[in-house]
C-alpha positions in Angstrom: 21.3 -86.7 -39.5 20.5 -87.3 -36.2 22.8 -89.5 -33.8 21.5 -93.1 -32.9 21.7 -94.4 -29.9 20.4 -97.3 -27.7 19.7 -97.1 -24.3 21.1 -98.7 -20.9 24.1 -99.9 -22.4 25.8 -102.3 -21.1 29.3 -104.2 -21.7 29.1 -107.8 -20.1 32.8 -109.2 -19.6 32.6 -113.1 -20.2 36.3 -114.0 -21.0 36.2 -116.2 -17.5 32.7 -117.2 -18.4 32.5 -118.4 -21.8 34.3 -120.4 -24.3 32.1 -118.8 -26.9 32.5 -114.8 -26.8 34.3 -112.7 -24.3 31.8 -110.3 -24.4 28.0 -109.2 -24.7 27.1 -105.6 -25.6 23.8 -104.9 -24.7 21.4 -102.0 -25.6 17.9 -100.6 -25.5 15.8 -99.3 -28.8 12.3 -97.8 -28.2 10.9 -98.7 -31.6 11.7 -101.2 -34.2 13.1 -98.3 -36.9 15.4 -97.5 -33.5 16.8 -101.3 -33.8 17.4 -101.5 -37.2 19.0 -98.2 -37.5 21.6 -98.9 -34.2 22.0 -101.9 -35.9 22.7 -100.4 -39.4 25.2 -97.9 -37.4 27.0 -101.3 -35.5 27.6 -103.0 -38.3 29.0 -99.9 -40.0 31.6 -99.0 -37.5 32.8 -102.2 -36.9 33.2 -102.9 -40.8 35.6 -99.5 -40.4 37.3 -101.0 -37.5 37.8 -104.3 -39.8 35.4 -106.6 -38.0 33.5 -109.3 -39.5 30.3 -110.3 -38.8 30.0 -114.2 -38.4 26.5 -114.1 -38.2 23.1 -111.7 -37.7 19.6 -112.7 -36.6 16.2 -111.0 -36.0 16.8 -108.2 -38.4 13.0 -108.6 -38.8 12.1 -108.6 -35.3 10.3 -105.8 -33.9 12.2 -107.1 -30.3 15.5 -108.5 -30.6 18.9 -108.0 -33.1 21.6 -110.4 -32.3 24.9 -109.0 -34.9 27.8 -112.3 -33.8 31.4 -110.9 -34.2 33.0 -114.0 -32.4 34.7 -112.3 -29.9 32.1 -109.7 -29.4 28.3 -110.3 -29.8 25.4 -107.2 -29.7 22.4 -107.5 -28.5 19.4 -105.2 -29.5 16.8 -105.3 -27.4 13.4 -103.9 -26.7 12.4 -102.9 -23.5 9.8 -105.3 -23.1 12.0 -108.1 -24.7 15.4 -107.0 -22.4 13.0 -107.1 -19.4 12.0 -110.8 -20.6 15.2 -112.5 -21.5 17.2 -110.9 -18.5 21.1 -111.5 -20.4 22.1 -109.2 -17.4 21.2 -111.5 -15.0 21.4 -114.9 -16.9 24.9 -113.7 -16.8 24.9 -112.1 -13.0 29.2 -113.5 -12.7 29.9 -111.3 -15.3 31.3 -108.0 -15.2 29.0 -105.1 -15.9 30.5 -101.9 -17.2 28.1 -99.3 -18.5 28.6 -97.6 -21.5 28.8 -93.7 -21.5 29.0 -91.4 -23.7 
């Protein structure tokens, strides 16, 4: 089975910015099957890791998954719908680490 993966993604560090989360992961699907599968494969690893997820949305939506671990929260994005909501700069104070792999 292949390896799924989102694109451009990005670790925003709120913990000085929010009383909510401490931080946003943010990632890039080019098709809605993309979405649901990377986030299929989220909630799957961070059930092994013992994470709960407070709350999901947008499972349906062919632009934007939201999984809510409190302290963490994931966003799924596609690149039209990243491009319009902007979380990256919403949040410009925060700090940006990209994700490599």
């Amino acid at each position: 089975m292949a390896e799924v993966k989102g694109k451009d993604i990005l670790l925003l560090d709120l913990t000085h910015l929010s009383t909510f989360t401490d931080y946003f992961v943010i990632a890039t699907a080019e098709s809605h099957v993309q979405m649901k599968a990377l986030a299929d494969s989220v909630r799957s690893n961070m059930a092994l890791e013992g994470s709960k997820i407070h709350n999901a949305e947008g499972q349906d939506s062919k632009t934007w998954i939201l999984l809510d671990y409190s302290h963490v929260i994931v966003h799924i994005f596609s690149p039209a719908a990243r491009d319009y909501y902007g979380l990256e700069h919403l949040w410009g104070d925060a700090k940006e680490t990209p994700y490599i792999s």
